[in-house]
ModelCIF file with pLDDT and N, C-alpha, C, O atoms, coordinates in Angstrom:
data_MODEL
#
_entry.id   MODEL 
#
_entity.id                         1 
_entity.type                       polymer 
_entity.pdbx_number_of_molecules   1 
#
_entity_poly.entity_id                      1 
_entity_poly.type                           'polypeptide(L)' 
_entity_poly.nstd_linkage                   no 
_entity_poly.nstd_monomer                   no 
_entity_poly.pdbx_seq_one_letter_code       
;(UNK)(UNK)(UNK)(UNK)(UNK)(UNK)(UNK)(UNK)(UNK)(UNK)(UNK)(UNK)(UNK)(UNK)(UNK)(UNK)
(UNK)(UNK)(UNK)(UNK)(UNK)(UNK)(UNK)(UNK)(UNK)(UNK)(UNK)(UNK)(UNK)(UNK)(UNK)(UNK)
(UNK)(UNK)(UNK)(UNK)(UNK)(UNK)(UNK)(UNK)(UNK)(UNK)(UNK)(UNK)(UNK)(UNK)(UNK)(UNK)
(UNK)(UNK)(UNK)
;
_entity_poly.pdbx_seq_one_letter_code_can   XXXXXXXXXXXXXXXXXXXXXXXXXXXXXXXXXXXXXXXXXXXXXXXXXXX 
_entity_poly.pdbx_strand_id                 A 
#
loop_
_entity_poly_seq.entity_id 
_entity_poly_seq.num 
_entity_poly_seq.mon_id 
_entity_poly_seq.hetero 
1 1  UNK n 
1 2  UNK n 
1 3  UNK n 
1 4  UNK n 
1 5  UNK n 
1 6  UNK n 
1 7  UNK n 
1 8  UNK n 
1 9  UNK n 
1 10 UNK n 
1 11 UNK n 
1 12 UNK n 
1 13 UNK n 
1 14 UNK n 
1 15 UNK n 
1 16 UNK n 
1 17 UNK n 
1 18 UNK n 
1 19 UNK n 
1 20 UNK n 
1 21 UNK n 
1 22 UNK n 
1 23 UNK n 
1 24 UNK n 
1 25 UNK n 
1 26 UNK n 
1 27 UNK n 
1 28 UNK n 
1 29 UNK n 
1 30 UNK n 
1 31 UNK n 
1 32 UNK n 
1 33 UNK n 
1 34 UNK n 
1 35 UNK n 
1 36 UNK n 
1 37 UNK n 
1 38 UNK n 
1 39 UNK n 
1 40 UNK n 
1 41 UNK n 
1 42 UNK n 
1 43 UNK n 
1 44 UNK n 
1 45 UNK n 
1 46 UNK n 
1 47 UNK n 
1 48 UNK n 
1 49 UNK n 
1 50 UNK n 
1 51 UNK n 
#
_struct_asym.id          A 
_struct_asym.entity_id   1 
#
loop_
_ma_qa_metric.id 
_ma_qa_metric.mode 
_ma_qa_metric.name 
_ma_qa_metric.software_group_id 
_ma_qa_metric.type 
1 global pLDDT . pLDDT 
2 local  pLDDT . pLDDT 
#
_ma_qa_metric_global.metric_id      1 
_ma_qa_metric_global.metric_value   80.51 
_ma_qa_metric_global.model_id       1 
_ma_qa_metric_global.ordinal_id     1 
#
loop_
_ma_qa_metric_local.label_asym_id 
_ma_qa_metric_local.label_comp_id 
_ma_qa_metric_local.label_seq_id 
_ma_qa_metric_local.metric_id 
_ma_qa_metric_local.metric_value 
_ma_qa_metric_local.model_id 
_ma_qa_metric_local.ordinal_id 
A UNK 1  2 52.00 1 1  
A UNK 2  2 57.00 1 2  
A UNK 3  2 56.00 1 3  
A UNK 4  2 69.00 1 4  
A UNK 5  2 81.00 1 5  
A UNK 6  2 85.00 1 6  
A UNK 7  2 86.00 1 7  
A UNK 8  2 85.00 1 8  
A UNK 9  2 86.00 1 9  
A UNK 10 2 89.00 1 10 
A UNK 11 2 88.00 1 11 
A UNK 12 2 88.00 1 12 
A UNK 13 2 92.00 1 13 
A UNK 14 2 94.00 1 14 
A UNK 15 2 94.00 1 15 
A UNK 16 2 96.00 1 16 
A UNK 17 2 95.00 1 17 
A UNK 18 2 96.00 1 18 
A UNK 19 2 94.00 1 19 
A UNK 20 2 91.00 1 20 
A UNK 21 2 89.00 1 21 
A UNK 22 2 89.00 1 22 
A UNK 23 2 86.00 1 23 
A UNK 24 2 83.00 1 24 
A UNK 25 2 83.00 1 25 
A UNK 26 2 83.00 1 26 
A UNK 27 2 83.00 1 27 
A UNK 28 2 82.00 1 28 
A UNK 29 2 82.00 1 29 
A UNK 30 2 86.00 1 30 
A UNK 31 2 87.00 1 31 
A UNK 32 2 81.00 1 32 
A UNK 33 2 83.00 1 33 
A UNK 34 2 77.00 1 34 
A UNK 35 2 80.00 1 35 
A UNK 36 2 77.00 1 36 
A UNK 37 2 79.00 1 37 
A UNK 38 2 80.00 1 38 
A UNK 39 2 80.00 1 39 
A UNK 40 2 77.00 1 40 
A UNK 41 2 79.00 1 41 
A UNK 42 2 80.00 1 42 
A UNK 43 2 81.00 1 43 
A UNK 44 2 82.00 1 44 
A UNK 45 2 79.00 1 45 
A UNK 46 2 72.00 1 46 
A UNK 47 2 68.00 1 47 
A UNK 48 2 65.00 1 48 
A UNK 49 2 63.00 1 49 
A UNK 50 2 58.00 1 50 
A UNK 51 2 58.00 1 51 
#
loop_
_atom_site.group_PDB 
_atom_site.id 
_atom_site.type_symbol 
_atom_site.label_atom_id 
_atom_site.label_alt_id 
_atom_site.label_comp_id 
_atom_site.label_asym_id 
_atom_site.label_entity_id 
_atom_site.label_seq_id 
_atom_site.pdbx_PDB_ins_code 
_atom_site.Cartn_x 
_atom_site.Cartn_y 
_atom_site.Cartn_z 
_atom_site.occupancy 
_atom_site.B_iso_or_equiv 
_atom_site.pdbx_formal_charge 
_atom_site.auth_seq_id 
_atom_site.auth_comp_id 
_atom_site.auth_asym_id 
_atom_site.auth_atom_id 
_atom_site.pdbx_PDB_model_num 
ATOM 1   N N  . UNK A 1 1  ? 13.696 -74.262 10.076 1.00 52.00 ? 1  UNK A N  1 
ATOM 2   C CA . UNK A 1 1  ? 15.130 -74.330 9.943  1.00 52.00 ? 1  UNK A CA 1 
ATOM 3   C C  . UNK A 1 1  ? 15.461 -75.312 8.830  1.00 52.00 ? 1  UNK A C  1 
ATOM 4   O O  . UNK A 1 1  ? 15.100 -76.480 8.978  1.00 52.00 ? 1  UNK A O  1 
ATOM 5   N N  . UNK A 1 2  ? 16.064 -74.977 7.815  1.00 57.00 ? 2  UNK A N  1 
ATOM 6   C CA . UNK A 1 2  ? 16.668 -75.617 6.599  1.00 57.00 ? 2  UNK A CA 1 
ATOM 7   C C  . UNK A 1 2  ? 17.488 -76.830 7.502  1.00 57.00 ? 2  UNK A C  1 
ATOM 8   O O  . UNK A 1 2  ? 18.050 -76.679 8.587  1.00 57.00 ? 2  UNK A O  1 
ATOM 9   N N  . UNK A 1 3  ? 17.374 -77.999 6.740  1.00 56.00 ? 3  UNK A N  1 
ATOM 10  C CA . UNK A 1 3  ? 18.869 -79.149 7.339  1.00 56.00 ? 3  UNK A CA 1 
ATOM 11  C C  . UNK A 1 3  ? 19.761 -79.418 6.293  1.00 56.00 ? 3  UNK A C  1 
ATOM 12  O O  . UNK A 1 3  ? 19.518 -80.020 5.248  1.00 56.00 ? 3  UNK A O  1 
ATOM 13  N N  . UNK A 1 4  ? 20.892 -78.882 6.692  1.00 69.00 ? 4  UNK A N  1 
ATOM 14  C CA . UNK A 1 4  ? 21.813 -78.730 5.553  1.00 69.00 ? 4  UNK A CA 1 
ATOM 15  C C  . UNK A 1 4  ? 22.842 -79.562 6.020  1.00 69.00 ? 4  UNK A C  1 
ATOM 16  O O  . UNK A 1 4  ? 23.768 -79.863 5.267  1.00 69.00 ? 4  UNK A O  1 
ATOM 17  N N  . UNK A 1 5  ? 22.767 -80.113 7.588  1.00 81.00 ? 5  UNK A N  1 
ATOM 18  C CA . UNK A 1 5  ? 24.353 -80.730 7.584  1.00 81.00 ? 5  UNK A CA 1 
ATOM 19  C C  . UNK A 1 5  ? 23.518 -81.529 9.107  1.00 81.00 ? 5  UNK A C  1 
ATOM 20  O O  . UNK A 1 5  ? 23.159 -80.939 10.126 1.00 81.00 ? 5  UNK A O  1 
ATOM 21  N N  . UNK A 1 6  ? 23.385 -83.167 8.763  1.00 85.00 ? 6  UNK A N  1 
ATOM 22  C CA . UNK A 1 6  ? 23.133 -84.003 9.665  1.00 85.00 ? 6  UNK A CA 1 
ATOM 23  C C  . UNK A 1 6  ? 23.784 -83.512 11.073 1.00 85.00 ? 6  UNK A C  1 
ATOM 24  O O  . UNK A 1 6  ? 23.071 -82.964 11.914 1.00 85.00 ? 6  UNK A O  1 
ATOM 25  N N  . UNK A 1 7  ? 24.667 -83.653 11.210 1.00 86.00 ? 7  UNK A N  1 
ATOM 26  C CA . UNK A 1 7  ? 25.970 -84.049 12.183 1.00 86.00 ? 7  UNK A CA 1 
ATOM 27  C C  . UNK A 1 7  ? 25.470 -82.850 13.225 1.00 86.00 ? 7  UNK A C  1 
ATOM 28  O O  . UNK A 1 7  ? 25.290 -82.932 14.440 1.00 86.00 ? 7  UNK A O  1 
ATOM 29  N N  . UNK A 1 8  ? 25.270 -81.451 12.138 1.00 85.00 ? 8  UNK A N  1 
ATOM 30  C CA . UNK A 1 8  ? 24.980 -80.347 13.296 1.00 85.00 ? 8  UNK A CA 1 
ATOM 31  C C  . UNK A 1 8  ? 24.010 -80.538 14.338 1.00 85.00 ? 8  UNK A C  1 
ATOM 32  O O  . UNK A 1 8  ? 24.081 -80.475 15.565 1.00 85.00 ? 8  UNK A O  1 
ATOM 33  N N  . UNK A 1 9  ? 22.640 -80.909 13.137 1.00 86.00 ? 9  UNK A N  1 
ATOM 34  C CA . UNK A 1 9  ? 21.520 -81.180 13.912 1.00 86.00 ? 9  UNK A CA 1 
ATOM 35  C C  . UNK A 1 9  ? 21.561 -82.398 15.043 1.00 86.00 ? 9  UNK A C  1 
ATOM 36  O O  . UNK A 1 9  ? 20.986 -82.225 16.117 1.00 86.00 ? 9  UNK A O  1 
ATOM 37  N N  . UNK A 1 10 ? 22.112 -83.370 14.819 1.00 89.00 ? 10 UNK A N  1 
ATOM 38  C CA . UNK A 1 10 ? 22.549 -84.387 15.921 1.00 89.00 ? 10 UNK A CA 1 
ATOM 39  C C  . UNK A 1 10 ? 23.188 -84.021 17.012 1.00 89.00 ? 10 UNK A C  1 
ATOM 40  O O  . UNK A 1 10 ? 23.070 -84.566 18.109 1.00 89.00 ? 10 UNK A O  1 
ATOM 41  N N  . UNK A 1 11 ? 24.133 -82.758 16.657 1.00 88.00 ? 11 UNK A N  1 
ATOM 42  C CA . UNK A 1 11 ? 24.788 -82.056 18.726 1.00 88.00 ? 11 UNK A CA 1 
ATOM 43  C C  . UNK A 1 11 ? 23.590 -81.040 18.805 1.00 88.00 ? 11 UNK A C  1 
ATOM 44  O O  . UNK A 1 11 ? 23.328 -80.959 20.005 1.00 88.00 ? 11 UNK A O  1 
ATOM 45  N N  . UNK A 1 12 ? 22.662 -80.151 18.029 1.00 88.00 ? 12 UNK A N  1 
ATOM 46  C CA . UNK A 1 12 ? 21.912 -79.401 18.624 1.00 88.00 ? 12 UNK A CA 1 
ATOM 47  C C  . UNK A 1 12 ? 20.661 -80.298 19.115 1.00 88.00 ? 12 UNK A C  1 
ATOM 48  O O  . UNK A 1 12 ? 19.754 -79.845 19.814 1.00 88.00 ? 12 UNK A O  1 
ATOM 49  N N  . UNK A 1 13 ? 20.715 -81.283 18.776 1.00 92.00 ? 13 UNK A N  1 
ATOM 50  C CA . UNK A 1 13 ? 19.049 -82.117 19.676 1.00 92.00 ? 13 UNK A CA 1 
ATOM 51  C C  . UNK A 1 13 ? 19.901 -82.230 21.249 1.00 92.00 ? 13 UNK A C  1 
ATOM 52  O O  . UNK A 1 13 ? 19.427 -81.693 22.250 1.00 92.00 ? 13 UNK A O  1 
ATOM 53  N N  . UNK A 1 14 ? 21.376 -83.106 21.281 1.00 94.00 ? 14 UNK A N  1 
ATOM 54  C CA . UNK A 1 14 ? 21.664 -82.870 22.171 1.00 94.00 ? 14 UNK A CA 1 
ATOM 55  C C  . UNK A 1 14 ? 21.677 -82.081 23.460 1.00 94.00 ? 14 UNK A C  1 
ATOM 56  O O  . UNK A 1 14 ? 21.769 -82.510 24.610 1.00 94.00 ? 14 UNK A O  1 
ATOM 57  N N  . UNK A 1 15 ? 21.539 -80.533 22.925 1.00 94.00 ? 15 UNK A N  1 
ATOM 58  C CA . UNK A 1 15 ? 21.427 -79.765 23.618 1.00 94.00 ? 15 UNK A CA 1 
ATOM 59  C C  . UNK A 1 15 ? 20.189 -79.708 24.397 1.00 94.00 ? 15 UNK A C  1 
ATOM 60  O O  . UNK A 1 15 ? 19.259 -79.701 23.590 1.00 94.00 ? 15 UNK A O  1 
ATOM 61  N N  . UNK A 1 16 ? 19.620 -79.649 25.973 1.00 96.00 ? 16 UNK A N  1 
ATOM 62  C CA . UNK A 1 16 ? 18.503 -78.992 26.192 1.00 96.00 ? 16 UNK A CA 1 
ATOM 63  C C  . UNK A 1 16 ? 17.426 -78.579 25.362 1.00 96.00 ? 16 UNK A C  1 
ATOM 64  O O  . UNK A 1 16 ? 17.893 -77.832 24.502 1.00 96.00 ? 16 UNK A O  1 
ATOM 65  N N  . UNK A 1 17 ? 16.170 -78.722 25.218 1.00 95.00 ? 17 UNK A N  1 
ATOM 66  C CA . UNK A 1 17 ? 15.272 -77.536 24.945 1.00 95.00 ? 17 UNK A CA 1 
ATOM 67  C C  . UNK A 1 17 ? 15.505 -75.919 25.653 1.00 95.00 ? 17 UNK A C  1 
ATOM 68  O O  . UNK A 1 17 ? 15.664 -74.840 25.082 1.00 95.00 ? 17 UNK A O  1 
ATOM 69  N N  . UNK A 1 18 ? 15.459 -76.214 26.938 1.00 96.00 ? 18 UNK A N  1 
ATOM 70  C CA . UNK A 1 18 ? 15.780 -74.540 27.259 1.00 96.00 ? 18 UNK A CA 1 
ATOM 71  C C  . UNK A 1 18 ? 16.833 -74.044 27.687 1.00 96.00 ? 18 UNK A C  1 
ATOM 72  O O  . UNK A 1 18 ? 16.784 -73.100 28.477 1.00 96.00 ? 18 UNK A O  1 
ATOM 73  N N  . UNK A 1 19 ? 17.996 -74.561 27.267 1.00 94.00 ? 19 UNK A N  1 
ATOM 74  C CA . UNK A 1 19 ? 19.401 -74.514 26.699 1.00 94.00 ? 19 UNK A CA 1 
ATOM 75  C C  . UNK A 1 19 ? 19.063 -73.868 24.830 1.00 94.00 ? 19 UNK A C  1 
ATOM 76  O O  . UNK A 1 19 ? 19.202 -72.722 24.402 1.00 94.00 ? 19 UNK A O  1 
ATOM 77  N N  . UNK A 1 20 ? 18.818 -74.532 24.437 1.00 91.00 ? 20 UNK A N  1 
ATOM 78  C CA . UNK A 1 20 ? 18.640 -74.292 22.856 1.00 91.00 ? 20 UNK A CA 1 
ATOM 79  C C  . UNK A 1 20 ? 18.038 -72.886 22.731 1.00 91.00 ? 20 UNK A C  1 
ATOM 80  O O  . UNK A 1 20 ? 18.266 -72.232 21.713 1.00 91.00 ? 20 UNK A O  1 
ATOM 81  N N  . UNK A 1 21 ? 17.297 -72.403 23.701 1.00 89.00 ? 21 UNK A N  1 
ATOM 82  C CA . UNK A 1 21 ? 16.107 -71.324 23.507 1.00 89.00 ? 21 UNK A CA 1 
ATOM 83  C C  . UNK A 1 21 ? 17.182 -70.272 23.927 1.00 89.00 ? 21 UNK A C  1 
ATOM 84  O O  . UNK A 1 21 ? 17.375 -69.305 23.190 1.00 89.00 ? 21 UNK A O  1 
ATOM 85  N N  . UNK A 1 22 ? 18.088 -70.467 25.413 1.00 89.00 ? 22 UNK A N  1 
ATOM 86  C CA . UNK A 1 22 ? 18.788 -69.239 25.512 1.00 89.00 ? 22 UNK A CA 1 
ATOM 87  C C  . UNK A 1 22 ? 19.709 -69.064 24.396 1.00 89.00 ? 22 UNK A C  1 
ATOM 88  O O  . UNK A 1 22 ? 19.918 -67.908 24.028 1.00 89.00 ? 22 UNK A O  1 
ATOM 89  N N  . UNK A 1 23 ? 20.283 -70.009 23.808 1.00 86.00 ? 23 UNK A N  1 
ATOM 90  C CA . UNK A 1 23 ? 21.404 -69.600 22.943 1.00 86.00 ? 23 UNK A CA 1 
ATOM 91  C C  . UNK A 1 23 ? 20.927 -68.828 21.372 1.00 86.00 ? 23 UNK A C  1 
ATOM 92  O O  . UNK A 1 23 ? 21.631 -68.238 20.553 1.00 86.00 ? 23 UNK A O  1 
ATOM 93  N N  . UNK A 1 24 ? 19.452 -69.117 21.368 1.00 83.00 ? 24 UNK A N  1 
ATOM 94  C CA . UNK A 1 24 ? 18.945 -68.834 20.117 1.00 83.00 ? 24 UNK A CA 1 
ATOM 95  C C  . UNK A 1 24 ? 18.773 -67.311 20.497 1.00 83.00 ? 24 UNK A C  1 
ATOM 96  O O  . UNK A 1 24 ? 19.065 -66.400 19.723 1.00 83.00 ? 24 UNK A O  1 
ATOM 97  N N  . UNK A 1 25 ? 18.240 -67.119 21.841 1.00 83.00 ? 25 UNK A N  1 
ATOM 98  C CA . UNK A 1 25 ? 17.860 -65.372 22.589 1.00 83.00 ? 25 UNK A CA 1 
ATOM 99  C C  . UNK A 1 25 ? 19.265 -64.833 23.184 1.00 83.00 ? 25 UNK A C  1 
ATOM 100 O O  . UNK A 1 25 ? 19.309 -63.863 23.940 1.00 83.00 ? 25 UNK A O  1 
ATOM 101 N N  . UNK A 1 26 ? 19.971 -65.278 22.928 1.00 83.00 ? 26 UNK A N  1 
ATOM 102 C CA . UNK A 1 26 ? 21.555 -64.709 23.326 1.00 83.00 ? 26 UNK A CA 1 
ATOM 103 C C  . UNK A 1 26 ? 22.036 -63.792 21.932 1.00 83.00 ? 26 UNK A C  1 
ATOM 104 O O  . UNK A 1 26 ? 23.162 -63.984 21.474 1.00 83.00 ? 26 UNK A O  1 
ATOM 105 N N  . UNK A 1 27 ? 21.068 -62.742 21.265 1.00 83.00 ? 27 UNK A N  1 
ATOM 106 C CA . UNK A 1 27 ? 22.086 -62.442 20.282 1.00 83.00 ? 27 UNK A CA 1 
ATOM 107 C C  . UNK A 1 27 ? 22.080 -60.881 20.404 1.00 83.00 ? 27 UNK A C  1 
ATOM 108 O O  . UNK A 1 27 ? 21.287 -60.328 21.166 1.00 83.00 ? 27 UNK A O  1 
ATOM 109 N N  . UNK A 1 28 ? 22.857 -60.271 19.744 1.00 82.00 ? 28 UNK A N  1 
ATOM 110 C CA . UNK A 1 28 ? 23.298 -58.956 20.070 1.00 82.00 ? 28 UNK A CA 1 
ATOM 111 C C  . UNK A 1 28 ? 23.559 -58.172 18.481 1.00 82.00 ? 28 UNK A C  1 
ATOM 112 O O  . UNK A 1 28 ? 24.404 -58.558 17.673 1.00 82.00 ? 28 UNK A O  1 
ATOM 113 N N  . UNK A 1 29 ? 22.779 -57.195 18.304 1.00 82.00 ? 29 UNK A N  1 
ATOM 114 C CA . UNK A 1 29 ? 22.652 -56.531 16.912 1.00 82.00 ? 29 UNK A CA 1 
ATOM 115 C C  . UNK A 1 29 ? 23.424 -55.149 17.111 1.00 82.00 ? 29 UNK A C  1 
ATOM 116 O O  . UNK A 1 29 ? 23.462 -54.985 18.331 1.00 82.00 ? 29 UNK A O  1 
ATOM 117 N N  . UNK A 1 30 ? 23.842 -54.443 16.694 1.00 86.00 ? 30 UNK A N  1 
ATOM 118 C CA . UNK A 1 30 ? 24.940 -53.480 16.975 1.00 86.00 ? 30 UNK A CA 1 
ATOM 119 C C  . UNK A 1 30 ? 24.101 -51.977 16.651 1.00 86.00 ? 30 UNK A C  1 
ATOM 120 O O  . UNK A 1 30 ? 24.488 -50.893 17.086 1.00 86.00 ? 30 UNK A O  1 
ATOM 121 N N  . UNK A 1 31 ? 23.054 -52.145 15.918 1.00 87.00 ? 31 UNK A N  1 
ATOM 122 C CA . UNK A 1 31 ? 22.133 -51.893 15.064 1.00 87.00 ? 31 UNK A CA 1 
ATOM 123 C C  . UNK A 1 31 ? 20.694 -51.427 16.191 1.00 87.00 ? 31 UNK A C  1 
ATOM 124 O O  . UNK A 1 31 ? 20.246 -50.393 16.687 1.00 87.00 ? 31 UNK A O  1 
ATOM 125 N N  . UNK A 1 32 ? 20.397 -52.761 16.188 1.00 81.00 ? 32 UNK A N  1 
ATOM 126 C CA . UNK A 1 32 ? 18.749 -53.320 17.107 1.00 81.00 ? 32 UNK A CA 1 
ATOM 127 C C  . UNK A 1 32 ? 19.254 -53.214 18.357 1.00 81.00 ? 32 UNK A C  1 
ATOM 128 O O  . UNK A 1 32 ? 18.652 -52.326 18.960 1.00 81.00 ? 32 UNK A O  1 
ATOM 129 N N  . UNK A 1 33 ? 20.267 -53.834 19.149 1.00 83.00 ? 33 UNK A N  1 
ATOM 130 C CA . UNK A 1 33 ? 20.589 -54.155 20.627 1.00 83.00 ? 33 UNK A CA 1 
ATOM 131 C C  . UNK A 1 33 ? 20.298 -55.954 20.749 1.00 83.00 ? 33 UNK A C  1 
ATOM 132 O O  . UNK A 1 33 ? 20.811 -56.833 20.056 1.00 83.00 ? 33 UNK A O  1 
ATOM 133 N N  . UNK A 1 34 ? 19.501 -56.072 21.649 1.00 77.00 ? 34 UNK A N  1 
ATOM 134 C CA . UNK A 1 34 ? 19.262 -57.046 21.719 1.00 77.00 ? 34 UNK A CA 1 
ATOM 135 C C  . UNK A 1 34 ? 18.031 -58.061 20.676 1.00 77.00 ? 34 UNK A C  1 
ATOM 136 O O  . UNK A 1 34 ? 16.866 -57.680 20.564 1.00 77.00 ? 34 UNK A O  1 
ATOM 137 N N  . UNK A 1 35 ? 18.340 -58.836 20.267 1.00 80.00 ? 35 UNK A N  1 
ATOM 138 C CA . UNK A 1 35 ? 17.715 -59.835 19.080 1.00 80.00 ? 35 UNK A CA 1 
ATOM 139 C C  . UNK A 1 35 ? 17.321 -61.141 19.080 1.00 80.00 ? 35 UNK A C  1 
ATOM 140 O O  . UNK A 1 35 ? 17.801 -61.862 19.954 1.00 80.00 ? 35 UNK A O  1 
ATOM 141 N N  . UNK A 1 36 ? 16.611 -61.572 18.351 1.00 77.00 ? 36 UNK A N  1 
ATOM 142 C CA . UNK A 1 36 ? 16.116 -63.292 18.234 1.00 77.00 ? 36 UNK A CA 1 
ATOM 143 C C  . UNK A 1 36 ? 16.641 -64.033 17.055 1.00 77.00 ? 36 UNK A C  1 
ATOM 144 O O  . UNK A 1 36 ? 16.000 -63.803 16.030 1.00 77.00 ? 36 UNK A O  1 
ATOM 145 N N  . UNK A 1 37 ? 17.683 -64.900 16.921 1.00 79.00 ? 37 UNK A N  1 
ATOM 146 C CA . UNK A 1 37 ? 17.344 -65.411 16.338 1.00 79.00 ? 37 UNK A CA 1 
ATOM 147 C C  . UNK A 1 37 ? 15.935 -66.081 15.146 1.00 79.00 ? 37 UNK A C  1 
ATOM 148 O O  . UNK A 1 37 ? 14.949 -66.727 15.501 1.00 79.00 ? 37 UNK A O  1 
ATOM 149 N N  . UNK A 1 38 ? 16.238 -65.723 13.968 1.00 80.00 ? 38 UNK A N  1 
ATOM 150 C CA . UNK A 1 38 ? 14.310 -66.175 13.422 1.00 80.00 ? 38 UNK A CA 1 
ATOM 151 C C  . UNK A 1 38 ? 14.385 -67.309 12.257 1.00 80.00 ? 38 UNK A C  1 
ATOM 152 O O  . UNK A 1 38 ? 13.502 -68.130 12.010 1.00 80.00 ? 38 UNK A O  1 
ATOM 153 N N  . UNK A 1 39 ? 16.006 -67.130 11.403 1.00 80.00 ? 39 UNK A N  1 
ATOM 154 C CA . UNK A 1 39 ? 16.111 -67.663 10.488 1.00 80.00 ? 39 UNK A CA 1 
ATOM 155 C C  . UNK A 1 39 ? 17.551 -68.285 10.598 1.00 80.00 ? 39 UNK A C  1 
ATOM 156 O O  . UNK A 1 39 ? 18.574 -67.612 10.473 1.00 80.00 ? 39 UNK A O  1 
ATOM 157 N N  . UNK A 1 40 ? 17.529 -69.676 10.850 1.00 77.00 ? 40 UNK A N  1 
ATOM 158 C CA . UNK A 1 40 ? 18.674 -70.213 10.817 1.00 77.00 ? 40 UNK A CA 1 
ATOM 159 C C  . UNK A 1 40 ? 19.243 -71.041 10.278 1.00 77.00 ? 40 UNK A C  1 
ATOM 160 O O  . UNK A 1 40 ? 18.569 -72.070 10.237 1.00 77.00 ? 40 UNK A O  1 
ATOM 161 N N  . UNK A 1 41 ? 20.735 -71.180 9.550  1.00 79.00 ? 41 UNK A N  1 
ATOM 162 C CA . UNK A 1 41 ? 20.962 -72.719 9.227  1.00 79.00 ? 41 UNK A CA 1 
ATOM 163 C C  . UNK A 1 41 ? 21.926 -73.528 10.249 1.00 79.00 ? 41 UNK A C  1 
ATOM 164 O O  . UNK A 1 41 ? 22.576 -72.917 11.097 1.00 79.00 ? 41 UNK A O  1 
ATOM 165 N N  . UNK A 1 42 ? 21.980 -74.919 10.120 1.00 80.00 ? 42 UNK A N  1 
ATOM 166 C CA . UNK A 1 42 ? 23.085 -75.283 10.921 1.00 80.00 ? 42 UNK A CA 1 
ATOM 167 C C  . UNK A 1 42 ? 24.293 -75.830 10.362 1.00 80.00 ? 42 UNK A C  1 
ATOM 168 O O  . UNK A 1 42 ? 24.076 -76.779 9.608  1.00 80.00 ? 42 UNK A O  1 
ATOM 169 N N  . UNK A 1 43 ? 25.379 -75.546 10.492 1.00 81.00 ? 43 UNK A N  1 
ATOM 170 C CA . UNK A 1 43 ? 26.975 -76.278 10.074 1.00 81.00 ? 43 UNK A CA 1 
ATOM 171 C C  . UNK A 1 43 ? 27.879 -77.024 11.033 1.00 81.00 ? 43 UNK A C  1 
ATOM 172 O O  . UNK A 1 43 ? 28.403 -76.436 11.978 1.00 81.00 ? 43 UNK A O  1 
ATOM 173 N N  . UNK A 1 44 ? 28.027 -78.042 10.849 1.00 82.00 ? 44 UNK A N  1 
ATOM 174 C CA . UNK A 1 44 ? 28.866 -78.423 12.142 1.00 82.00 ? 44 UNK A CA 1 
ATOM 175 C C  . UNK A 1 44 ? 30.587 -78.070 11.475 1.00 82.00 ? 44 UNK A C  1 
ATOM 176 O O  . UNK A 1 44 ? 31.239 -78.473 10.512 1.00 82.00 ? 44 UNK A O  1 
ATOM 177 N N  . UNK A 1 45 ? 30.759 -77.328 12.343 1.00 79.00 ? 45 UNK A N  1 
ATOM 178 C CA . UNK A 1 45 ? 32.120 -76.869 11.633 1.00 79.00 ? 45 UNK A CA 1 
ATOM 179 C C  . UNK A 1 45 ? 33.349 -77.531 12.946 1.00 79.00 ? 45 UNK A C  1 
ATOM 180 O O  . UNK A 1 45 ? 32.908 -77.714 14.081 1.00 79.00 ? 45 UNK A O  1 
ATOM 181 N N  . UNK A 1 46 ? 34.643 -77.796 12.685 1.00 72.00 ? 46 UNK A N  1 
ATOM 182 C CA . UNK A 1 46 ? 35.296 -77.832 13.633 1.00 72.00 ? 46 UNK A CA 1 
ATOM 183 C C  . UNK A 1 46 ? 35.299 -77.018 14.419 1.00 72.00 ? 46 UNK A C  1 
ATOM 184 O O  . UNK A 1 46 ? 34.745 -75.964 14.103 1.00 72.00 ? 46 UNK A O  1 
ATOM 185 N N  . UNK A 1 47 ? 36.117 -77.164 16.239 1.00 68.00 ? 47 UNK A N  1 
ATOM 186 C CA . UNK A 1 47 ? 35.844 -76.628 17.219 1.00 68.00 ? 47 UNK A CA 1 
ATOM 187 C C  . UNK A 1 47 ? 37.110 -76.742 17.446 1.00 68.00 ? 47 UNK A C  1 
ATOM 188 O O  . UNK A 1 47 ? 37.489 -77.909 17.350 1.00 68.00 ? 47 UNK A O  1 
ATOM 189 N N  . UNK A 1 48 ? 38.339 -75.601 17.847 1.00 65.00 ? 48 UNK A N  1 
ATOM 190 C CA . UNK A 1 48 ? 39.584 -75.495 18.136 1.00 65.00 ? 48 UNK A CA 1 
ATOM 191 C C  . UNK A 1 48 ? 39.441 -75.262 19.666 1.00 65.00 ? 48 UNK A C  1 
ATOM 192 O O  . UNK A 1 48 ? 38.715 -74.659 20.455 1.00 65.00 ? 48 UNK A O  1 
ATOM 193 N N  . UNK A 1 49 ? 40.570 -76.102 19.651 1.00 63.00 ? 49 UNK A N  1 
ATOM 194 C CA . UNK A 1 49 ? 40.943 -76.433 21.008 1.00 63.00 ? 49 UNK A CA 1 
ATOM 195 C C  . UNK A 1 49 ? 42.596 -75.026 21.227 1.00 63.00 ? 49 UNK A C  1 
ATOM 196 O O  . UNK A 1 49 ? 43.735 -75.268 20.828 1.00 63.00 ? 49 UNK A O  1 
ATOM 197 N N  . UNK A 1 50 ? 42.275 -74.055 21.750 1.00 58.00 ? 50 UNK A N  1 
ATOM 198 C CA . UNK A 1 50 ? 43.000 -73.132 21.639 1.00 58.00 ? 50 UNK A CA 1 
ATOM 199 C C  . UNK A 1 50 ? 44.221 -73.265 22.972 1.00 58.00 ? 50 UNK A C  1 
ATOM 200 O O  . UNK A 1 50 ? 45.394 -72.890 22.968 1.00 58.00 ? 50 UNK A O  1 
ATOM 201 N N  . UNK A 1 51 ? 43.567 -73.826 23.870 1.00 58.00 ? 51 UNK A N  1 
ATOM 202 C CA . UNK A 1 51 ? 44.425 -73.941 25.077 1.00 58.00 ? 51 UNK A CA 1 
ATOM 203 C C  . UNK A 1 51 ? 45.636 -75.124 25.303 1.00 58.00 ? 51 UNK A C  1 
ATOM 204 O O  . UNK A 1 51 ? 46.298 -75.140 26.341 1.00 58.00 ? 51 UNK A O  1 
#
């Protein structure tokens, strides 16, 4: 995994190890069906608070 943006990687250590693993195996190809994550970068982008 490329490190392109500190801040991201600092809430994803946060996360679990097998927390981290489902969200990486949580993906959905429209194409394939179900998918893996293989190649990723991270961005910590803002998070809206919609409610």
């Amino acid at each position: 995994m490329p490190v392109t943006d500190f801040q991201a990687v600092k809430k994803w250590a946060k996360i679990p190890p097998n927390i981290q693993q489902l969200l990486i195996n949580n993906v959905f190809c429209s194409t394939c069906g179900v998918a893996t994550i293989v190649d990723y970068t991270m961005y910590n982008e803002k998070v809206w608070n919609l409610t």
